[in-house]
N, C-alpha and C positions, 0 to 999 in steps of 0.2 A: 461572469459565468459562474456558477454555481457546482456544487461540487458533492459527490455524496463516497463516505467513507464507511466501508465495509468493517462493521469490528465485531461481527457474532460467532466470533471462531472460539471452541473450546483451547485447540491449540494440544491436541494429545500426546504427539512426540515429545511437547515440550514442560510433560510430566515430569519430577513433581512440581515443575513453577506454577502446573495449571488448575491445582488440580482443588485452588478456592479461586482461582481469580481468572478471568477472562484474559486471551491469549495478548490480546494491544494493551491489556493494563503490565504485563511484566516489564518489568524498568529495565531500561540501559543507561548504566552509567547515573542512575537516580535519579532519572526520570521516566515516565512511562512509556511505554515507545509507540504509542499513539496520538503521544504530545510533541513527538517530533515531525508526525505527520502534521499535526494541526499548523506546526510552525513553518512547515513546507508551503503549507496552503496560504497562509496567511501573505507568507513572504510573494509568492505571485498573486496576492489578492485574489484568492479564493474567499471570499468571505462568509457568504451565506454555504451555509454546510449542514446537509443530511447523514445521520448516522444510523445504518443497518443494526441493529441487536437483538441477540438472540440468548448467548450463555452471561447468567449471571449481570443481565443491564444495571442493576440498581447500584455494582461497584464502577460504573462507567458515568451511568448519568449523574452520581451523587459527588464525582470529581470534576466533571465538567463544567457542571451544572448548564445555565443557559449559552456559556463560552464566552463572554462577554470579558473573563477576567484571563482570557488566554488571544483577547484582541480580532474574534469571529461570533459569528449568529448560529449557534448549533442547536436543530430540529433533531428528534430520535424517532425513528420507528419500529418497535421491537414487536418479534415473531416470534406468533405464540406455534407455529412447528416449524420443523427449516424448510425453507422456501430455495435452496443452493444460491449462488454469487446473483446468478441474472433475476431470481426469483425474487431475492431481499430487494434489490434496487427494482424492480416494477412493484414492489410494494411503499415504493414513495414516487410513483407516477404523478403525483398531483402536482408535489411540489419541485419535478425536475420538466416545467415545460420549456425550457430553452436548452440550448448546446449542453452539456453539463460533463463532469470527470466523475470518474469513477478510480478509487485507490482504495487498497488494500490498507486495512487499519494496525496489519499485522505483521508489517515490514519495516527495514529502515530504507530509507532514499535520501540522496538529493538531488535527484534529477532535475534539470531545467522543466517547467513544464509550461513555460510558456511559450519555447520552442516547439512543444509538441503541438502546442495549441494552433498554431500557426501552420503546423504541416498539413493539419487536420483541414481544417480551412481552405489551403490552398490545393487541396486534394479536391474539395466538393465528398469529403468521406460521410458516413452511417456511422460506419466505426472505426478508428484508429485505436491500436495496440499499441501502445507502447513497449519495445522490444529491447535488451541489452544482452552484452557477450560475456558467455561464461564459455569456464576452461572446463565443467563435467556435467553437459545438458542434461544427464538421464533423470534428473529427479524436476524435469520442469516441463511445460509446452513447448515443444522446440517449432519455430516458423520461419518460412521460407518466401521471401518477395521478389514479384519482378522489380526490373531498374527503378521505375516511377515510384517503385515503394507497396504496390497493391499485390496484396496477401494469393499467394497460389495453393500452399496447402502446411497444413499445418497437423501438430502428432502429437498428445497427450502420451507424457514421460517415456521415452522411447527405450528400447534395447542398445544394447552397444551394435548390432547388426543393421537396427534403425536411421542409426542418427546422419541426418544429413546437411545438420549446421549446428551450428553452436551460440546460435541466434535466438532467446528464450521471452518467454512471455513475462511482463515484470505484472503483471494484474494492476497495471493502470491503463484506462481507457479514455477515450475521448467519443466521445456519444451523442447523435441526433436523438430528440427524443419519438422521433419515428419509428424507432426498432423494434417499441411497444406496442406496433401492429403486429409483429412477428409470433408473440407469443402470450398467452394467458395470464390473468393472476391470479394467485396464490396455488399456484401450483410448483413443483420444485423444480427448477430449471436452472443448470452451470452452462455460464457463460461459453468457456474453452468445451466444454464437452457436447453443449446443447446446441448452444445459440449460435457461435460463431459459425458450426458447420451447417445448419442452417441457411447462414447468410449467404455461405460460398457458395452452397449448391445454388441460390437465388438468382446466382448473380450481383448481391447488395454490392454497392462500392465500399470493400473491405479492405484499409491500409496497416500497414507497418511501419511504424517510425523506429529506428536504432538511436538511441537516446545514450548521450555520455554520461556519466559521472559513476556515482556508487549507489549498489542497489545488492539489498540480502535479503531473503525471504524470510530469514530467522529460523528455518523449519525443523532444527533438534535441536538439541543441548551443543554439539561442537560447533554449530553455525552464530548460536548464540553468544558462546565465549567470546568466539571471533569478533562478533557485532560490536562488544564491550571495547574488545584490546583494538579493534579500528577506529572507535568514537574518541577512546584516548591516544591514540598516535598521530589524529588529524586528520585521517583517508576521507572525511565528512566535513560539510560546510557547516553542520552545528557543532558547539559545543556543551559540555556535561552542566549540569545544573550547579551552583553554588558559585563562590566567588574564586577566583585566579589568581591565589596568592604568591605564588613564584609559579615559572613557566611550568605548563603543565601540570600543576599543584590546583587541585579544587579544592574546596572547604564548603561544606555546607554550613546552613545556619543553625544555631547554637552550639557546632563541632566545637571542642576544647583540644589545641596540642600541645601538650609539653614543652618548654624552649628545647627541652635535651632531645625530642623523637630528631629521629633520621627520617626523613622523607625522601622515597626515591619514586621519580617522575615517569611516564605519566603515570597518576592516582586520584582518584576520588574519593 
């Protein structure tokens, strides 16, 4: 299955990190946090992988390069105006003709996703959302399913008077490449705002999977810190870049420490 990662996000809340470098280039924990998606992917054999760009590609494709040296096949296709989430991804219709994922290049996860892949499948779905439980919906797509999982109706970032789960959109997808009947290219079209409501008034067979593990959007500076101080207490299946020299002790390469430092754990 094939897989296409969303990484043309300025990322403006999360000024000043952004404000030379594209939003999946700012490191967590010292490494980019688009490189933890790549390892997500890889780890369920995602291999062949499409990347949406838009702000600033040349600091994204000139670290990647062809991904060959991060263990994937990474194609780029960058938009010269924004095209929104569903517009970037029908702007590599060519190369997504089978089942394909869709993730956000702008987040941390490690969600099972081949669970998801599997629900999707056994749905007969167009689309599958991958969905997780937050304790304060208001800043996401909050979604609501019947028992079998398929999507009844859903709310772009709701009021506190709104909210009627706590059940939110992680902006990963699982996708027919049929959906691309739905709508045009190169025109600007969001996913959660455009497409999906589309699908439901259709009738499309439109599902929600609730998916375990950890999942942050990254989307300002306190969510960020967060990001950091959960990568180093282990709430994530990856770990920080560099070597492991006592528990919870990273070191990158050519770091020098003193015998005398006091190092207290966890640290990067």
């Amino acid at each position: 299955m094939k897989a296409i990662v969303m990484a043309g996000g300025k990322g403006t809340r999360l000024r000043p990190l952004t404000c030379k470098q594209p939003k999946p280039m700012v490191p967590i924990a010292g490494r980019p946090m688009v490189e933890y998606i790549l390892a997500l992917l890889q780890q369920y054999r995602f291999t062949e992988i499409g990347m949406t760009l838009f702000y600033l590609p040349d600091l994204i494709t000139n670290y990647f390069g062809d991904g060959r040296e991060f263990g994937v096949d990474l194609r780029y296709f960058v938009e010269e105006t924004p095209l929104g989430t569903a517009g970037s991804v029908k702007n590599a219709e060519a190369f997504l003709d089978e089942t394909f994922l869709v993730i956000s290049g702008d987040a941390l996860t490690d969600i099972n996703l081949a669970e998801a892949a599997v629900f999707h499948r056994a749905r007969g779905a167009l689309v599958t959302i991958v969905l997780t439980k937050v304790a304060t919906p208001l800043d996401y797509g909050v979604v609501i399913t019947e028992e079998d999982g398929r999507i009844k109706r859903f709310l772009e970032k709701p009021g506190w008077g709104e909210v009627f789960s706590d059940t939110v959109n992680t902006g990963i997808y699982l996708i027919e490449p049929e959906v691309f009947r739905y709508y045009e290219k190169d025109q600007e079209v969001d996913f959660s705002k455009d497409l999906f409501p589309l699908l439901l008034r259709a009738g499309a067979p439109l599902y929600g999977y609730v998916a375990a593990g950890y999942w942050s959007d990254v989307g300002n500076l306190a969510q960020y810190r967060q990001a950091n101080y959960d990568l180093l207490d282990g709430k994530l299946k990856f770990k920080p870049s560099g070597q492991e020299v006592a528990p919870r002790v990273w070191v990158g390469e050519g770091t020098e420490l003193p015998p005398t430092a006091q190092v207290e754990a966890p640290v990067v």
